[in-house]
C-alpha positions as CSV (number, residue, x, y, z in Angstrom):
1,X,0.0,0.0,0.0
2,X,1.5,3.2,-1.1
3,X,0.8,6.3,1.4
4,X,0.2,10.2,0.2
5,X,2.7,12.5,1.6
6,X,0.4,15.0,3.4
7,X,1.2,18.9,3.8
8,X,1.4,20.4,6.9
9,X,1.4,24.5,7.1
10,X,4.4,24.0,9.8
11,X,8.0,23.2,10.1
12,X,9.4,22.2,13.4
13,X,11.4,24.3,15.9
14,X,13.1,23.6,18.7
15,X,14.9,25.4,21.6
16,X,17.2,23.7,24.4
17,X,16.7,25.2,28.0
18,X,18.1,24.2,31.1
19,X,15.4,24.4,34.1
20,X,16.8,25.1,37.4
21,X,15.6,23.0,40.9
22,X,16.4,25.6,43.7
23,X,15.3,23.6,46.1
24,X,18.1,20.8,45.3
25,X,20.7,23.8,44.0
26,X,20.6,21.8,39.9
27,X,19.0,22.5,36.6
28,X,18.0,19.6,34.4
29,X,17.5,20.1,30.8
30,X,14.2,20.3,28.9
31,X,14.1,20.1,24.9
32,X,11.1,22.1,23.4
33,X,9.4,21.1,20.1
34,X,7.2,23.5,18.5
35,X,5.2,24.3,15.4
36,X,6.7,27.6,13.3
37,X,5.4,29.0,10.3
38,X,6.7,26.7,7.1
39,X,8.7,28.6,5.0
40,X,7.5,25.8,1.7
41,X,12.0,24.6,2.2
42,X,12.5,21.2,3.7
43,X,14.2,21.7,6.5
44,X,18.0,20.8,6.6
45,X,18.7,18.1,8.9
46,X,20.3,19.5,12.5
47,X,22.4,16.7,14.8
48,X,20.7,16.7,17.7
49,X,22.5,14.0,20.0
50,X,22.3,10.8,18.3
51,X,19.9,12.1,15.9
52,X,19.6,13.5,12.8
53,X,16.3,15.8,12.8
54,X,14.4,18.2,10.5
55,X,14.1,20.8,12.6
56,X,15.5,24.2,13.2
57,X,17.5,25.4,16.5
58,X,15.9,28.6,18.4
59,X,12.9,29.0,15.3
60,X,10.6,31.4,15.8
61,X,7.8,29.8,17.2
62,X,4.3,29.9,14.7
63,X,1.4,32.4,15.9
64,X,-1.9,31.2,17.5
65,X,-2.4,28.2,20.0
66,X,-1.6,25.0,19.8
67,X,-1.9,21.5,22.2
68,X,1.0,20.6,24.8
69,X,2.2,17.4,25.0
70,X,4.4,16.9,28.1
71,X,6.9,13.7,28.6
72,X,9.2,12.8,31.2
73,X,11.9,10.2,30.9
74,X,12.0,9.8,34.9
75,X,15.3,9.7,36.6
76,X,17.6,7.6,34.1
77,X,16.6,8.8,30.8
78,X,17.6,12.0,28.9
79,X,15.5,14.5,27.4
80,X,16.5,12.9,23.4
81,X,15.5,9.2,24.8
82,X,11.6,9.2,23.4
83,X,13.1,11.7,20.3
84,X,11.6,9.4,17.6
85,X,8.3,9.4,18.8
């Protein structure tokens, strides 16, 4: 079965941030994903740990509101460990 490429009005940004704990004096890192406006160029793949991703560092993010999807990796995991999903 072939599938039809489908067309999305967005690219994907993303922005690395490092959250600080003050209560245990530490920041742990958080990697946003976001929706910006597509600018109708693939994006060029960005290494991004042990991944290659289309996606562009520090985009600007695309007007309006969209749906937040949070996911933790618990204690032993990093912020790229559920990347391909």
């Amino acid at each position: 079965m072939t599938q039809a490429a489908s067309f999305s009005p967005f690219a994907v940004g993303f922005r690395q941030i490092e959250v600080p704990d003050a209560a245990h004096d530490l920041t742990f890192p958080v990697l946003l994903l976001y929706p910006t406006p597509a600018t109708g160029q693939p994006t060029a793949p960005y290494a991004l740990g042990p991944f290659s991703v289309n996606a562009s560092p520090e985009a600007e993010p695309a007007p309006g509101s969209f749906p937040v999807v949070v996911i933790s990796h618990g204690r032993t995991g990093t912020n790229l460990g559920y990347f391909p999903i």
